[in-house]
TINUDO-505234 format. One record per residue (C-alpha): residue number from 1; x, y, z. Coordinates in steps of 0.02 Angstrom, whole numbers. Layout:
# TINUDO-505234
(NUM, (X, Y, Z))
...
***
This chain:
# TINUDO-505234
(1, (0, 0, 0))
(2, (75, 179, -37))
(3, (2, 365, 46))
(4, (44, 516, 52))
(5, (-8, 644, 177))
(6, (-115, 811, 94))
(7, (-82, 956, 211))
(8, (-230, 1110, 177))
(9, (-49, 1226, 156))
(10, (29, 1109, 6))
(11, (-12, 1121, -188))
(12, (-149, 1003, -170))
(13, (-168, 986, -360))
(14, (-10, 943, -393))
(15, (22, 824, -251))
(16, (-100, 707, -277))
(17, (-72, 729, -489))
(18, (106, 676, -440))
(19, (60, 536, -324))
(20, (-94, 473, -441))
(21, (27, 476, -608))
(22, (194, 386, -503))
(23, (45, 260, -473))
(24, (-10, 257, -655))
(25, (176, 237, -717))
(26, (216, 91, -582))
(27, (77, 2, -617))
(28, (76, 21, -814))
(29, (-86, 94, -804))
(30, (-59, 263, -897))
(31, (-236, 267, -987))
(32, (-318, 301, -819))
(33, (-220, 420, -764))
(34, (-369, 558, -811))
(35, (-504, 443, -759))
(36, (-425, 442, -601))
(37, (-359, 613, -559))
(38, (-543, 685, -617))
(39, (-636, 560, -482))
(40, (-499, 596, -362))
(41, (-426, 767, -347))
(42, (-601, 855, -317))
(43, (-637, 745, -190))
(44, (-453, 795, -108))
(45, (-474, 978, -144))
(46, (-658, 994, -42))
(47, (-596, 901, 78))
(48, (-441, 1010, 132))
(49, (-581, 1149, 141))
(50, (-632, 1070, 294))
(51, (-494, 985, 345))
(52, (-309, 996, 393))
(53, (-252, 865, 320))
(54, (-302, 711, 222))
(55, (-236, 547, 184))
(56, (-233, 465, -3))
(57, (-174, 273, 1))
(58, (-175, 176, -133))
(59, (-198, -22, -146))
(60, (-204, -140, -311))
(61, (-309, -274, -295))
(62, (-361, -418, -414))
(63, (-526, -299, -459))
(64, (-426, -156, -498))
(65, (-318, -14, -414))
(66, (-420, 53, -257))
(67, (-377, 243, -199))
(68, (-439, 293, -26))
(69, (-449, 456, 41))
(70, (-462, 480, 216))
(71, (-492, 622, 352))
(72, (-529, 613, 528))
(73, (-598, 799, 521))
(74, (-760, 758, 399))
(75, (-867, 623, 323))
(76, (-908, 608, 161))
(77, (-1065, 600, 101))
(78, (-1159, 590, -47))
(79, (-1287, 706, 46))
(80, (-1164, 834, 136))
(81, (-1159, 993, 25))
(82, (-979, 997, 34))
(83, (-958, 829, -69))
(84, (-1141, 822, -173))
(85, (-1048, 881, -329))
(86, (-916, 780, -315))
(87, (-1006, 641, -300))
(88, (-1053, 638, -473))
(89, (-881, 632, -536))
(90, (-848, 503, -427))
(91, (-977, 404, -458))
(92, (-965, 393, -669))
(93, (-787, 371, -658))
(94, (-756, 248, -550))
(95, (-803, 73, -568))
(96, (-887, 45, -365))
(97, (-864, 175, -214))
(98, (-872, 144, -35))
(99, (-869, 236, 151))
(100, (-792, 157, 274))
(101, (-734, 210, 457))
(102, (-901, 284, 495))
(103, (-886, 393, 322))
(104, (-713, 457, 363))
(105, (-639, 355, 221))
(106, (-718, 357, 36))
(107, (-625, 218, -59))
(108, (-645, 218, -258))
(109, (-604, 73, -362))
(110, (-571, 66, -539))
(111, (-563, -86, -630))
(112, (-425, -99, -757))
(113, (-507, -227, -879))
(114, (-587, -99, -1018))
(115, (-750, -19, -1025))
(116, (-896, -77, -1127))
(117, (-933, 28, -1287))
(118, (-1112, 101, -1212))
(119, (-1034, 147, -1019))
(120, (-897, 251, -1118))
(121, (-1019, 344, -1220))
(122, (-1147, 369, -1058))
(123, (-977, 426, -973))
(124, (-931, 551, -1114))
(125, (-1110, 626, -1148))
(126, (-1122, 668, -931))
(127, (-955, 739, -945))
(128, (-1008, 838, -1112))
(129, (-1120, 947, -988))
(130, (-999, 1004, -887))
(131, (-832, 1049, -1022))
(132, (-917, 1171, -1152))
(133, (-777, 1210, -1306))
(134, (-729, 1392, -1285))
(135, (-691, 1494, -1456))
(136, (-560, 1616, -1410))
(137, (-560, 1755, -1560))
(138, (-403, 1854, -1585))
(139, (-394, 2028, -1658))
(140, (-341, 2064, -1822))
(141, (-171, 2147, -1851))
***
């Protein structure tokens, strides 16, 4: 099992980026790498709102690689309004979620063994929604 330690003072996205793509790169699963870090780093993020410090482990399992995030400060929930939005991410891009220790640990699992053809097109037109293509127009010399 490997952790790191998310203080609220550290660059939170780049500590867990680092952490999730060392994981990614180890385990010669680079194609989730996004898939992770989107289910993941929000989760992370509101949680150092409220919190000191969390804890991110990671386990690999026969099912799949299994990231937990822990804090003794909050629970998560799907109904708190801290973690309601977050919930969706996590719950179309990973494969199964869980709370454990009373809700102080969310644990996300994400099974490495491809994705049928209709769950990636479900997952792409939710996500759709929410990233809207930007035209940026430059002026003309």
């Amino acid at each position: 099992m490997e952790n790191i330690e998310i203080q609220s003072n550290t660059n939170t996205e780049v500590a867990v980026n680092n952490f999730i793509e060392a994981i990614c790169d180890d385990n010669h699963i680079y194609n989730y790498f996004a898939t992770i870090s989107m289910a993941v780093l929000p989760v992370v993020q509101a949680a150092l709102q409220h919190s000191s410090k969390v804890m991110l482990n990671f386990d690999y399992t026969p099912s799949g690689p299994i990231f937990s995030i822990h804090s003794d400060d909050i629970c998560f929930s799907r109904d708190s309004e801290i973690f309601a939005d977050m919930f969706l991410f996590v719950e179309m891009l990973s494969d199964k979620y869980q709370l454990e220790d009373d809700g102080h640990t969310l644990q996300l699992l994400f099974a490495i063994r491809g994705i049928d053809a209709q769950e990636a097109l479900r997952r792409t037109s939710v996500l759709e929604h929410f990233y809207v293509p930007v035209q940026v127009l430059l002026p003309s010399c």
